[in-house]
HTML snippet that shows the backbone in 3Dmol.js (N, CA, C, O; Angstrom):
<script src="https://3Dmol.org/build/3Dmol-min.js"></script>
<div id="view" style="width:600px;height:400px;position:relative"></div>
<script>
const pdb = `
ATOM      1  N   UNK A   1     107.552 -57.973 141.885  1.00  0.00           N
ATOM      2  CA  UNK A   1     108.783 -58.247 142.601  1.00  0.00           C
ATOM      3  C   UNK A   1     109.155 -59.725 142.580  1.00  0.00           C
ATOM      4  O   UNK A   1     110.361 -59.899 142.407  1.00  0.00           O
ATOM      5  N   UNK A   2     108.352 -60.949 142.727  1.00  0.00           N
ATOM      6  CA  UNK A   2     108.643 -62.081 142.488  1.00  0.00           C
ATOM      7  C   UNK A   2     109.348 -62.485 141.511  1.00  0.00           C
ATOM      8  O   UNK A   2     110.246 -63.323 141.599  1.00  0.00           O
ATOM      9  N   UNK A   3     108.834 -61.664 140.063  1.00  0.00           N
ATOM     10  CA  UNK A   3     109.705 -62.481 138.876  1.00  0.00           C
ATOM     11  C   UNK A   3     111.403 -61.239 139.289  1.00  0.00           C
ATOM     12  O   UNK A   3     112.525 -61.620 138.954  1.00  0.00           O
ATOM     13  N   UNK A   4     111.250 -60.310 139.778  1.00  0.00           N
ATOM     14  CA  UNK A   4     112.874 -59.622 139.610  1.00  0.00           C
ATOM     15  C   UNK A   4     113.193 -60.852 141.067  1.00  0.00           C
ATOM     16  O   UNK A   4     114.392 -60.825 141.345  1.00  0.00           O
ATOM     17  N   UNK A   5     112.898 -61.218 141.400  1.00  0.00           N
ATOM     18  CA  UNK A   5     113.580 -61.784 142.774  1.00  0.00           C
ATOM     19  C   UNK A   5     114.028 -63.495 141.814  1.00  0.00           C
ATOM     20  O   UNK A   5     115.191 -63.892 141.745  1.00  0.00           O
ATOM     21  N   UNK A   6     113.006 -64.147 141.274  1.00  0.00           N
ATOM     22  CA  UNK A   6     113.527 -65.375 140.329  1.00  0.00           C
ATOM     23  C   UNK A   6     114.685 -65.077 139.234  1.00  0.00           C
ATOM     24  O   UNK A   6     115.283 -66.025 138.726  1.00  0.00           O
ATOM     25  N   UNK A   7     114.942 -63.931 138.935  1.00  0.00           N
ATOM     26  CA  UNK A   7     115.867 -63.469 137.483  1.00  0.00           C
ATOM     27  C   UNK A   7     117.001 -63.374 138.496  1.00  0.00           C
ATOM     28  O   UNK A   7     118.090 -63.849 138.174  1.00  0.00           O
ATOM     29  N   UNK A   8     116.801 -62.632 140.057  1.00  0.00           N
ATOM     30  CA  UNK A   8     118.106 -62.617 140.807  1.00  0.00           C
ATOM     31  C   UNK A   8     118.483 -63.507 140.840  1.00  0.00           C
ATOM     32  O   UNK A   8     119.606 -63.613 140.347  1.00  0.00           O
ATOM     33  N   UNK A   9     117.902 -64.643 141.374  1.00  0.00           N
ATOM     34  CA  UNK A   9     118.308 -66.179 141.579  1.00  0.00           C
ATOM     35  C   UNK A   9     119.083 -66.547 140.773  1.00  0.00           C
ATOM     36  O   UNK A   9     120.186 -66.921 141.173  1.00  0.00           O
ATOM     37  N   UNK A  10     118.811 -66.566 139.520  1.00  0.00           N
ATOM     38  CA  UNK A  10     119.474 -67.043 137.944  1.00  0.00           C
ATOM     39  C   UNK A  10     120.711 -65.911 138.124  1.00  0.00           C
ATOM     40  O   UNK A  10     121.745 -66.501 138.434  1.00  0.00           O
ATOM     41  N   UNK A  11     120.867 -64.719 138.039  1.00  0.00           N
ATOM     42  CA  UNK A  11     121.614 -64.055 137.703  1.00  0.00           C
ATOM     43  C   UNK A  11     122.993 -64.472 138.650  1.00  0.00           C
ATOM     44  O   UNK A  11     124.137 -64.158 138.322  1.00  0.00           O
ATOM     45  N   UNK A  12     122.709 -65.102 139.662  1.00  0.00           N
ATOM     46  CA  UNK A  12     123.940 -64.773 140.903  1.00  0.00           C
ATOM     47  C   UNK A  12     124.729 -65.884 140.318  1.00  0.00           C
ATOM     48  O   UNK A  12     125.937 -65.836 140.549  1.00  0.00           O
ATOM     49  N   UNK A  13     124.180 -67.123 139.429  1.00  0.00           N
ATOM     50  CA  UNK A  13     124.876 -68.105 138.348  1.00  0.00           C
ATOM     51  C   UNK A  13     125.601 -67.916 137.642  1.00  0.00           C
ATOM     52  O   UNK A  13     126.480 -68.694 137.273  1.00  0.00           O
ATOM     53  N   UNK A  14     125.277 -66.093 137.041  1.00  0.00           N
ATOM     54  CA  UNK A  14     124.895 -66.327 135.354  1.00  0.00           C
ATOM     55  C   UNK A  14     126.697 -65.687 135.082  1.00  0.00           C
ATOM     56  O   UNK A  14     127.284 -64.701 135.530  1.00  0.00           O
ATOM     57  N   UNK A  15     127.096 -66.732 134.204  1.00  0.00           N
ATOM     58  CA  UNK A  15     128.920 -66.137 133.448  1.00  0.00           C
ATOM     59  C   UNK A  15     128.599 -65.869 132.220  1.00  0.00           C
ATOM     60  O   UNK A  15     129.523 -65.958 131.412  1.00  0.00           O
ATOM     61  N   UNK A  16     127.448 -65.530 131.775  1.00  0.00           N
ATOM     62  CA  UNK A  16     127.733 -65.076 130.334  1.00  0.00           C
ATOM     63  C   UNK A  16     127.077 -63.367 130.047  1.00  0.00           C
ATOM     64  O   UNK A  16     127.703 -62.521 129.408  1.00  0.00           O
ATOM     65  N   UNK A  17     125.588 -63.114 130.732  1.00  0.00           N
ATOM     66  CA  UNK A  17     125.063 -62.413 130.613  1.00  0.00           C
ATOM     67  C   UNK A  17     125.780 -60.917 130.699  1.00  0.00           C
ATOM     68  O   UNK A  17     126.606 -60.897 131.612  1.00  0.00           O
ATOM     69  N   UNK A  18     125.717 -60.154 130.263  1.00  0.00           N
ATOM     70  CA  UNK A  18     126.875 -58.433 130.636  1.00  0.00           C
ATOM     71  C   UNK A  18     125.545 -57.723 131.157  1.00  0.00           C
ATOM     72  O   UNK A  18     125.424 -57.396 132.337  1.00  0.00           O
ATOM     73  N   UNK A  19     124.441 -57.482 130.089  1.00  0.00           N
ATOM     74  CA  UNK A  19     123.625 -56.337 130.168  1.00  0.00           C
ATOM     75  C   UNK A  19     122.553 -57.110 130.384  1.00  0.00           C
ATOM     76  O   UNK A  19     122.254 -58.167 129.828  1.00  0.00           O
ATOM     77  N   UNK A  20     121.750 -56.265 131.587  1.00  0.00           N
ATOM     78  CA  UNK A  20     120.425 -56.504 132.467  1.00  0.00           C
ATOM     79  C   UNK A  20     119.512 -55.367 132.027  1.00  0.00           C
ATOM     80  O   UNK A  20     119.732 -54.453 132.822  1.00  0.00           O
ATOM     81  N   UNK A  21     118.528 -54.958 131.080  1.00  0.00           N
ATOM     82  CA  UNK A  21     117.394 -54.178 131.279  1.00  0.00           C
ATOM     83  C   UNK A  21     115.994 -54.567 131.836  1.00  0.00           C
ATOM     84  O   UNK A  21     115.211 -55.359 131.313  1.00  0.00           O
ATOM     85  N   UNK A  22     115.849 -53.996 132.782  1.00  0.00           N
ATOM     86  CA  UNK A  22     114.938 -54.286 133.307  1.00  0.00           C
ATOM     87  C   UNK A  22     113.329 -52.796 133.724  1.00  0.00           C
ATOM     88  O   UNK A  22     112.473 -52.614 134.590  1.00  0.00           O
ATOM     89  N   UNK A  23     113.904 -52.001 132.178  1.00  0.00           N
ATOM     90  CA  UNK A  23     112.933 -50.890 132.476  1.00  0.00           C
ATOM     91  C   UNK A  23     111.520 -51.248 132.312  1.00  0.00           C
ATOM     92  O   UNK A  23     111.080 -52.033 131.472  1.00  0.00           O
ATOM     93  N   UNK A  24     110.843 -50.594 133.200  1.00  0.00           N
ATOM     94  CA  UNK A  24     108.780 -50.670 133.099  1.00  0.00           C
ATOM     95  C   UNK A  24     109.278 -51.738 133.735  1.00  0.00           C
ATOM     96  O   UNK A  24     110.140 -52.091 132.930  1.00  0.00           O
ATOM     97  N   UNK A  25     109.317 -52.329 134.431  1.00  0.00           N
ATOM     98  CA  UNK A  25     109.010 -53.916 134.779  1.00  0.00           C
ATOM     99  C   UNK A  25     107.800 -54.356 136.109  1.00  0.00           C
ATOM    100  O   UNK A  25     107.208 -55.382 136.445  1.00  0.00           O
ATOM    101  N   UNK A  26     107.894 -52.383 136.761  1.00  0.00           N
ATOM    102  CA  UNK A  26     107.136 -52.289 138.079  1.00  0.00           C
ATOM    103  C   UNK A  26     108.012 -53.036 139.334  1.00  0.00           C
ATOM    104  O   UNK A  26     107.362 -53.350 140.331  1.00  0.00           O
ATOM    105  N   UNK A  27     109.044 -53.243 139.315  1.00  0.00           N
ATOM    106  CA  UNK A  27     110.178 -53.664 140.209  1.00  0.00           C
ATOM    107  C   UNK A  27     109.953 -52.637 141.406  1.00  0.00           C
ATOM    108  O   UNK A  27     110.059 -51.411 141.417  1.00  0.00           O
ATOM    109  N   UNK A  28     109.667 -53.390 142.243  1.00  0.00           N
ATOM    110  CA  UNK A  28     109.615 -52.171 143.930  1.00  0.00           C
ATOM    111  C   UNK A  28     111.016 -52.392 144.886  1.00  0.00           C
ATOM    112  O   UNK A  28     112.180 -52.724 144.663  1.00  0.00           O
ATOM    113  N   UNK A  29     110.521 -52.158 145.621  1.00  0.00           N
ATOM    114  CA  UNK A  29     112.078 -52.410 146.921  1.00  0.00           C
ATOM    115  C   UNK A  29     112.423 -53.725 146.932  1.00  0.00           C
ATOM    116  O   UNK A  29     113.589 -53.946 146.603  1.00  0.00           O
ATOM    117  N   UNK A  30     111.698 -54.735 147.236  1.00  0.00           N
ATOM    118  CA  UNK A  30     111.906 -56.623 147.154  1.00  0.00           C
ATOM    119  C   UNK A  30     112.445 -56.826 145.735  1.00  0.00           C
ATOM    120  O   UNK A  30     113.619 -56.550 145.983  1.00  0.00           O
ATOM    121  N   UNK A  31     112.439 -56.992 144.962  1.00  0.00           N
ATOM    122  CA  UNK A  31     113.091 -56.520 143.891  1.00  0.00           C
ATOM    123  C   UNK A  31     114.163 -56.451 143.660  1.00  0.00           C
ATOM    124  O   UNK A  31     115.013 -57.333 143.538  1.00  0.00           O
ATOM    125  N   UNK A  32     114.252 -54.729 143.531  1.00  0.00           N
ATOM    126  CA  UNK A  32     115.447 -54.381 143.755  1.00  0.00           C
ATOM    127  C   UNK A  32     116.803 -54.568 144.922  1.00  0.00           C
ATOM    128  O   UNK A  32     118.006 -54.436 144.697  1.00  0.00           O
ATOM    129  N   UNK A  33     116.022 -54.960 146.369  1.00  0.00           N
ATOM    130  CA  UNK A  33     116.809 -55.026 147.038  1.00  0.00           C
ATOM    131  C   UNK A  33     117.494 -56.957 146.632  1.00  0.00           C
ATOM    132  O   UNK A  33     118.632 -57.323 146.926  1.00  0.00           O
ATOM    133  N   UNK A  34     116.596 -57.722 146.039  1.00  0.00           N
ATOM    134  CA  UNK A  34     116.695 -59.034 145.490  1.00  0.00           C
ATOM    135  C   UNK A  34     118.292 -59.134 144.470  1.00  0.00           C
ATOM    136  O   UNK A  34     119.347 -59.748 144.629  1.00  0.00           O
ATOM    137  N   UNK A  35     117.657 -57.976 143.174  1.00  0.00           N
ATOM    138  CA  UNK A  35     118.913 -57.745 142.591  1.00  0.00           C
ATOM    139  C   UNK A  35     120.250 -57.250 143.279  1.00  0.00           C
ATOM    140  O   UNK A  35     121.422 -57.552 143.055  1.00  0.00           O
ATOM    141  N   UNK A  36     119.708 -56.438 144.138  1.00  0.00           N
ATOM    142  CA  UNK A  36     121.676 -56.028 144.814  1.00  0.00           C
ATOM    143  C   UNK A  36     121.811 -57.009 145.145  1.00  0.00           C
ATOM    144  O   UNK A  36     122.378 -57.478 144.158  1.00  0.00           O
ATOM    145  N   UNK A  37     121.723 -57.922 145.942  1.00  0.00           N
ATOM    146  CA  UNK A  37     122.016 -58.899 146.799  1.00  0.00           C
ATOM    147  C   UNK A  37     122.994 -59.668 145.417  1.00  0.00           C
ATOM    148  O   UNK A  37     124.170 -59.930 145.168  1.00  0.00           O
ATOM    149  N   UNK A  38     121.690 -59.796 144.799  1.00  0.00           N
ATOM    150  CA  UNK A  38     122.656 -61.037 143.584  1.00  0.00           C
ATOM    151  C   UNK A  38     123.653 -60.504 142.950  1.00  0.00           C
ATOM    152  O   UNK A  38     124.756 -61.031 142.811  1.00  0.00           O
ATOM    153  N   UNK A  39     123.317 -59.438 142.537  1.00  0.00           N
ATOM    154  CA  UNK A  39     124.521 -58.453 141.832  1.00  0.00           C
ATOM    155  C   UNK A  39     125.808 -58.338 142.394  1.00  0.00           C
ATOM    156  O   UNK A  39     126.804 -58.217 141.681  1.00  0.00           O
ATOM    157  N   UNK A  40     125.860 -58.369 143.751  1.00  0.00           N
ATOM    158  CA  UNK A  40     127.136 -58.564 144.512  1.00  0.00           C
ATOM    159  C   UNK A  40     128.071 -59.990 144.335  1.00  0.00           C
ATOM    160  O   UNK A  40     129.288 -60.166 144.375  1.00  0.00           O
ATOM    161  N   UNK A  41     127.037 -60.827 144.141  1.00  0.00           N
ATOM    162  CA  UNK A  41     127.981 -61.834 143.586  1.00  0.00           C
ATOM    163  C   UNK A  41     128.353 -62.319 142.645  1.00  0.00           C
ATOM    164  O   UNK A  41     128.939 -63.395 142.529  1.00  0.00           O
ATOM    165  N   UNK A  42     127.916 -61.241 141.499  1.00  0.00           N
ATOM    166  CA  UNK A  42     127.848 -61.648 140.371  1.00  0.00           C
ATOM    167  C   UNK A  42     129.013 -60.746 139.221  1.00  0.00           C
ATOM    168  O   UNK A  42     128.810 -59.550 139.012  1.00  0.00           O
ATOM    169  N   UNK A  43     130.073 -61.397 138.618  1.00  0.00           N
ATOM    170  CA  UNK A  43     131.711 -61.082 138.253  1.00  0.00           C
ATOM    171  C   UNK A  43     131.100 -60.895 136.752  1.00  0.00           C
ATOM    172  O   UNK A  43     132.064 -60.727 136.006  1.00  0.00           O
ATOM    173  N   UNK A  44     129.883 -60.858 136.015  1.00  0.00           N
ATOM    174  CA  UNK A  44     129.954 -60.585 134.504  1.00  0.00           C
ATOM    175  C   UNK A  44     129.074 -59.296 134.095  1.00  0.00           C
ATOM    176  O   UNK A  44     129.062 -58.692 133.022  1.00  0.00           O
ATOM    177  N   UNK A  45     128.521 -59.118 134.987  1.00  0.00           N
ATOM    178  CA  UNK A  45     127.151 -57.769 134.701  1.00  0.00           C
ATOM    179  C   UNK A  45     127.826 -56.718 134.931  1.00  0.00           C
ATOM    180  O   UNK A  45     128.508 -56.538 135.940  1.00  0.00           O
ATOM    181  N   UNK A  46     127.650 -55.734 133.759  1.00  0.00           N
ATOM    182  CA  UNK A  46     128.283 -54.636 133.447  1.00  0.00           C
ATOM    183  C   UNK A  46     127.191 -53.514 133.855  1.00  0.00           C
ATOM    184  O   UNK A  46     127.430 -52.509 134.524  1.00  0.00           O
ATOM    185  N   UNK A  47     126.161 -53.828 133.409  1.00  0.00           N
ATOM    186  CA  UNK A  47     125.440 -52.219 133.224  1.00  0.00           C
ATOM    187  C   UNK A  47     124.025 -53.100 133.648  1.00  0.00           C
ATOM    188  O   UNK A  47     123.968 -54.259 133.237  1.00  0.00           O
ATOM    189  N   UNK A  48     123.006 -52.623 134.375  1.00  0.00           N
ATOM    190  CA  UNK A  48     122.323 -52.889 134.832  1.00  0.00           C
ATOM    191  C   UNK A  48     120.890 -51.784 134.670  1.00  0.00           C
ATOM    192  O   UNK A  48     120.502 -51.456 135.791  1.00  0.00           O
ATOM    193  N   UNK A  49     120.472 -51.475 134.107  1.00  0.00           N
ATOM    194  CA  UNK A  49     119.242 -50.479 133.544  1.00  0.00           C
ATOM    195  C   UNK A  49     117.955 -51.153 134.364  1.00  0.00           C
ATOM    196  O   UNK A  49     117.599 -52.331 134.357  1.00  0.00           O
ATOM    197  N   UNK A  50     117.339 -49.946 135.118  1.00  0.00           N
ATOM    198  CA  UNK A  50     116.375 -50.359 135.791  1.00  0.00           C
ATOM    199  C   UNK A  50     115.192 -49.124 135.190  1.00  0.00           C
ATOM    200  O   UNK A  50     114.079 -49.648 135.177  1.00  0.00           O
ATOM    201  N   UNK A  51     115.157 -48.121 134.856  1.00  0.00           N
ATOM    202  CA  UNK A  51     114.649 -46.943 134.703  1.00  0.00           C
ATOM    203  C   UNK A  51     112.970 -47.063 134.712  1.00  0.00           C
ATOM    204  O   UNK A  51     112.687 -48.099 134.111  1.00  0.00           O
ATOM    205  N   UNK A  52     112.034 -46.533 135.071  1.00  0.00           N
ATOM    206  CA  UNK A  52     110.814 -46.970 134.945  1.00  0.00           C
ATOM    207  C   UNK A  52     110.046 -47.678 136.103  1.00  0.00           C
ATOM    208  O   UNK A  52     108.880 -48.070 136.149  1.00  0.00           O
ATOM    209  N   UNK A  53     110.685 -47.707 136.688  1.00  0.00           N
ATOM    210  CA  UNK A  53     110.106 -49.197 138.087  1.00  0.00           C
ATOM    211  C   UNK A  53     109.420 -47.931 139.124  1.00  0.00           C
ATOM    212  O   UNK A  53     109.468 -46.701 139.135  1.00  0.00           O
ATOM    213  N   UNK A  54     108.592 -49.296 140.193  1.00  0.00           N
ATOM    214  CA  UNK A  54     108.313 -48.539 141.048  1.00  0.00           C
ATOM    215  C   UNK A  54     109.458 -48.877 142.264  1.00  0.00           C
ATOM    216  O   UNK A  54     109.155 -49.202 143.413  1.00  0.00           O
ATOM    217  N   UNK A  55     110.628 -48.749 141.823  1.00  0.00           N
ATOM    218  CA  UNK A  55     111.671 -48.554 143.049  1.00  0.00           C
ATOM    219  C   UNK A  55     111.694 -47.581 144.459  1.00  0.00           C
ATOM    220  O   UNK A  55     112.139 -46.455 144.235  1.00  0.00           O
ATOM    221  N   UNK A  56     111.400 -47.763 145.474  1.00  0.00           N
ATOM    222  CA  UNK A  56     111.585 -46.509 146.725  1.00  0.00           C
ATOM    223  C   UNK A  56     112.873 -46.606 147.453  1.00  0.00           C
ATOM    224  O   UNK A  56     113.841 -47.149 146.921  1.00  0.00           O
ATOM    225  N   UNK A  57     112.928 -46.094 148.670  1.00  0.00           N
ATOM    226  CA  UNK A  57     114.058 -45.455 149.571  1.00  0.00           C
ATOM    227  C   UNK A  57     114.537 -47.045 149.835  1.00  0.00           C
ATOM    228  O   UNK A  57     115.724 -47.356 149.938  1.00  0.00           O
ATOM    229  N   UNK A  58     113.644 -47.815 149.908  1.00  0.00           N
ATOM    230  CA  UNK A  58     114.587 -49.478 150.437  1.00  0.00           C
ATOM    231  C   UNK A  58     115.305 -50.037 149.149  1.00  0.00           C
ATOM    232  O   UNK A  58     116.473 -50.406 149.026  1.00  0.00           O
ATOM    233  N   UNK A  59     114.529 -50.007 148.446  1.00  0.00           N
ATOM    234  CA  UNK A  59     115.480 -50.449 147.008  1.00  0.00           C
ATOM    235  C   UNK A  59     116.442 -49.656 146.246  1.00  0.00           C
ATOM    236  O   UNK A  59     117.316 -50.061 145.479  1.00  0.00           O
ATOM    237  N   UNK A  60     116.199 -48.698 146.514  1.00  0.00           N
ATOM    238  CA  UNK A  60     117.283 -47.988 145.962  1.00  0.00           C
ATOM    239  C   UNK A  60     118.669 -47.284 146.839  1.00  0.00           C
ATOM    240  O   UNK A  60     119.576 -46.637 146.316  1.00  0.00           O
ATOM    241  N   UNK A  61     118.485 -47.717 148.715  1.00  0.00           N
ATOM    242  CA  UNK A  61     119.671 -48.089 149.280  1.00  0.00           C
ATOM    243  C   UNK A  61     119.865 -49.168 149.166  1.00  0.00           C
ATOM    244  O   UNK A  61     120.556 -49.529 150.119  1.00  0.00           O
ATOM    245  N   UNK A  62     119.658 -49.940 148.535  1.00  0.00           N
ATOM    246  CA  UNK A  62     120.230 -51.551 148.322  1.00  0.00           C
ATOM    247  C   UNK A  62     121.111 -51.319 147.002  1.00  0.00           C
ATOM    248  O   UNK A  62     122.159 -51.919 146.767  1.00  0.00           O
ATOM    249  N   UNK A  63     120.585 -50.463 146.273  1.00  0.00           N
ATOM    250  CA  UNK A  63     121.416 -50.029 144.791  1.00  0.00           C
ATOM    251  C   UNK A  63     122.563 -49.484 144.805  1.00  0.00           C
ATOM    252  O   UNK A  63     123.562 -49.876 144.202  1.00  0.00           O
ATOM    253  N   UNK A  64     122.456 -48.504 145.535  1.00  0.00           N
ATOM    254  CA  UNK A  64     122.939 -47.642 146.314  1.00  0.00           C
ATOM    255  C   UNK A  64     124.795 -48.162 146.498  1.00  0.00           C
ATOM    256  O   UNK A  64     125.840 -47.993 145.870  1.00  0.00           O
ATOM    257  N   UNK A  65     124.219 -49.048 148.103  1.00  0.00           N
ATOM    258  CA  UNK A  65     124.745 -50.016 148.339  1.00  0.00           C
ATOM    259  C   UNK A  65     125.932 -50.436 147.332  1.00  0.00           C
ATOM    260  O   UNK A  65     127.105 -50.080 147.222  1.00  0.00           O
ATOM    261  N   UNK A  66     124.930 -51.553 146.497  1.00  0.00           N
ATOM    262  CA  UNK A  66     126.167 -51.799 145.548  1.00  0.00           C
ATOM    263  C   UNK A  66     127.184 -51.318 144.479  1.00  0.00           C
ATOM    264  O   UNK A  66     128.240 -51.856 144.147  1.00  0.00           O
ATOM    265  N   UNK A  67     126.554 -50.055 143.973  1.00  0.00           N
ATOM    266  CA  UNK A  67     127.180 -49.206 143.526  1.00  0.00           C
ATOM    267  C   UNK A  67     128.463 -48.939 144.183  1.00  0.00           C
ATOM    268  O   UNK A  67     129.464 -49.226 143.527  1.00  0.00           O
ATOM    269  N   UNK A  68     128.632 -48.419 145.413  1.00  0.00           N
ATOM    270  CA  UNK A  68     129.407 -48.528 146.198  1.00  0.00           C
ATOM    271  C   UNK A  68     130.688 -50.016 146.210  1.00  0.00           C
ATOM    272  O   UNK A  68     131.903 -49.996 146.010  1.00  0.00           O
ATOM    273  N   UNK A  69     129.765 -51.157 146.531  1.00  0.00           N
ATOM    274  CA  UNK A  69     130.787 -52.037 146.502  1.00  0.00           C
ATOM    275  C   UNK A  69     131.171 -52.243 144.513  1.00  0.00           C
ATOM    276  O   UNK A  69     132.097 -52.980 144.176  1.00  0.00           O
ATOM    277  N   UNK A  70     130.756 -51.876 143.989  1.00  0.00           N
ATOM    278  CA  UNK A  70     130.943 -52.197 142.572  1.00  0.00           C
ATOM    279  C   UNK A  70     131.248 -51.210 141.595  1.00  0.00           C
ATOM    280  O   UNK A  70     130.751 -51.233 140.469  1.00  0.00           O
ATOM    281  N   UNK A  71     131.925 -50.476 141.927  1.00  0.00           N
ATOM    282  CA  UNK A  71     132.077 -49.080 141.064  1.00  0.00           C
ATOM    283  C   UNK A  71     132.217 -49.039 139.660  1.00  0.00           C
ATOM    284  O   UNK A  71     132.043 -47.987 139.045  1.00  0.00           O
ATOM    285  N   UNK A  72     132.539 -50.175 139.063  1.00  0.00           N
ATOM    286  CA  UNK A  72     132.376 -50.616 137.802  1.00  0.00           C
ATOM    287  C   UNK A  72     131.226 -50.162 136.772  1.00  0.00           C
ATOM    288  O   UNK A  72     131.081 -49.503 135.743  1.00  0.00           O
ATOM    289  N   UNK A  73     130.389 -51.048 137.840  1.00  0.00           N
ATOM    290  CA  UNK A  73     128.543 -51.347 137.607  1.00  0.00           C
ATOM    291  C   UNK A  73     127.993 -50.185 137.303  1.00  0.00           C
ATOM    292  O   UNK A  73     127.967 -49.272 138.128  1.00  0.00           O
ATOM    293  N   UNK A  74     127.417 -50.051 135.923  1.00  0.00           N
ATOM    294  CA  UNK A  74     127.111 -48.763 135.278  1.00  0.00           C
ATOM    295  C   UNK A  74     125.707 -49.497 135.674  1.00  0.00           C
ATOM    296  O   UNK A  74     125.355 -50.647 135.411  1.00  0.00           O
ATOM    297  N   UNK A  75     124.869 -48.262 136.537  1.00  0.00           N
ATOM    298  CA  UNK A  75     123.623 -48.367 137.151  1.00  0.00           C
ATOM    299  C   UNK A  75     122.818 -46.843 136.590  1.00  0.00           C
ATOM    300  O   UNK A  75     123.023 -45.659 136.854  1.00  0.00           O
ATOM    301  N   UNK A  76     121.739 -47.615 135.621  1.00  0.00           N
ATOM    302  CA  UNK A  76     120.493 -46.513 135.522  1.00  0.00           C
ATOM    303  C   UNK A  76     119.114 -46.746 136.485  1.00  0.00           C
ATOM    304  O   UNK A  76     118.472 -47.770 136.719  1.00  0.00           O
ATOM    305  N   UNK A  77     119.014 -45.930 136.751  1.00  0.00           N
ATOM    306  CA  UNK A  77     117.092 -46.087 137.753  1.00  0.00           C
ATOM    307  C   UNK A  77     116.528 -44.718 136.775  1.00  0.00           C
ATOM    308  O   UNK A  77     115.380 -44.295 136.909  1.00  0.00           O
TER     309      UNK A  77
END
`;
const viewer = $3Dmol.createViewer("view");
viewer.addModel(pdb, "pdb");
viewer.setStyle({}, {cartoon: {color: "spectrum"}});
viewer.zoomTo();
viewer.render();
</script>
């Protein structure tokens, strides 16, 4: 969860990046709930691939979540 929580950090910057895979990575709720957070502020990320993680019920209402505010955001788990 530390390194998905440092890539959030970068990402809430990032104007160039579109596509985020982040499958197998072992990403749990801190994590994932790390990425929504950033993902919300973030105007270039299109598709966001998580598939593989150990994501649960906290991280994946944080996904959830933004899905919601981001209907755009093509989200795999």
């Amino acid at each position: 969860d530390l390194g998905a929580q440092a890539l959030a950090t970068a990402l809430e910057q990032n104007k160039t990046i579109t596509i985020v895979s982040l499958c197998g990575n072992n990403i749990g709720d801190l994590g994932a709930q790390a990425l929504a957070q950033a993902l919300e502020q973030n105007e270039t990320i299109a598709i966001l691939l998580l598939d593989d993680n150990d994501i649960g019920d906290l991280g994946a209402q944080a996904l959830r979540d933004l899905a919601e505010k981001k209907p755009d955001l093509y989200l795999r788990l």
